[in-house]
N, C-alpha and C positions, 0 to 999 in steps of 0.2 A: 794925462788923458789927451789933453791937446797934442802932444808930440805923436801921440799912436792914431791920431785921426791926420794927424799933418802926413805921416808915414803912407797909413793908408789910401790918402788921396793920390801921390805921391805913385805909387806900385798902383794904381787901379790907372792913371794916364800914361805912365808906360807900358803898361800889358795893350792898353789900346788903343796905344801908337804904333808900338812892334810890329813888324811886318814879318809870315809866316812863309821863311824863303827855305822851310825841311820841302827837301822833292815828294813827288805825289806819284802814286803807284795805282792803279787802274784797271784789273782784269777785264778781256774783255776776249771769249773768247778760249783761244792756246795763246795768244798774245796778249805783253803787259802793256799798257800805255804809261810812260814814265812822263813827268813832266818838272823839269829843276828851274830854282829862282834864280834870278841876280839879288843880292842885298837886299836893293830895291823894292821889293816885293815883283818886278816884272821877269816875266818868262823868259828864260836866259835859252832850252833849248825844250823840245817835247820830241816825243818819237814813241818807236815801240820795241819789245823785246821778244825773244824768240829764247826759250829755254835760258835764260841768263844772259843771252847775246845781244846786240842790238840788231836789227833786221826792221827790213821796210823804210817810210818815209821816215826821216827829222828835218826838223827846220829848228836853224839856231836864229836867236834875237839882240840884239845891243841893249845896251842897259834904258835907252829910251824905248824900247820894246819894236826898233824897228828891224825887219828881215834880213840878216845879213847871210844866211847861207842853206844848203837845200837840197838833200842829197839823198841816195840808200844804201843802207846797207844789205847784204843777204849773210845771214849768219855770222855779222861780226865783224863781217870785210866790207867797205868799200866798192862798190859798184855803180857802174853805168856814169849818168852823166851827171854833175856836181855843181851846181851854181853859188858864186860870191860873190855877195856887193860890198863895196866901199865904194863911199863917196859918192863919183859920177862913174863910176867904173864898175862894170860885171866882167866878175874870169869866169869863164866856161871850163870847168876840169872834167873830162874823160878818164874814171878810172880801170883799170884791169886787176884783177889778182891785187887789191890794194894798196895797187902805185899809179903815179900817174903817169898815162898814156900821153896825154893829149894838153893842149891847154891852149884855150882864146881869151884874147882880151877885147872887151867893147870898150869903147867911151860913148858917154851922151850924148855924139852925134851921130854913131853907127844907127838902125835900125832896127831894132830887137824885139823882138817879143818872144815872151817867158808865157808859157801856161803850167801854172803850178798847182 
């Protein structure tokens, strides 16, 4: 009897510890809002879908759950203009036909402003 209560305590602090990093699916709309983990339990990326495709805004996160990147798709492809951070550094990517056109790099002393 003590071994199946030891057991039980045992699976009852791992069930609610485990962090639920299955992605989240979201109608909303004709668009899905998808939203996937890191391990972690923090939001690795969110966005939306379009018929199975990815389409419209995502924004991806680091596993501390900060901003690293910021883009859209339309129908699956890459489009328009693409923001990445590391570190002290933003690349600006310009994409076409999902390649890249374009690309700037800031550092932390350029002058930037993002409206996102």
């Amino acid at each position: 009897m003590k071994k199946a209560v030891l057991f039980l305590a045992v699976m009852f602090v791992v069930g609610v510890s485990a962090q639920d990093t299955e992605p989240t699916f979201e109608k909303m709309g004709k668009m899905v809002k998808a939203t996937y983990f890191h391990d972690n339990g923090e939001i690795a990326q969110t966005g939306y879908m379009l018929n199975g495709k990815l389409h419209g805004d995502w924004v991806m996160f680091n596993v501390e759950g900060k901003k690293i990147a910021t883009g859209q798709y339309d129908n699956g492809v890459k489009t328009g203009k693409w923001f990445f951070w590391q570190n002290d550094e933003l690349s600006e990517v310009d994409y076409s036909d999902n390649r890249v056109a374009q690309v700037k790099n800031w550092s932390q002393g350029d002058a930037v402003t993002v409206n996102q």
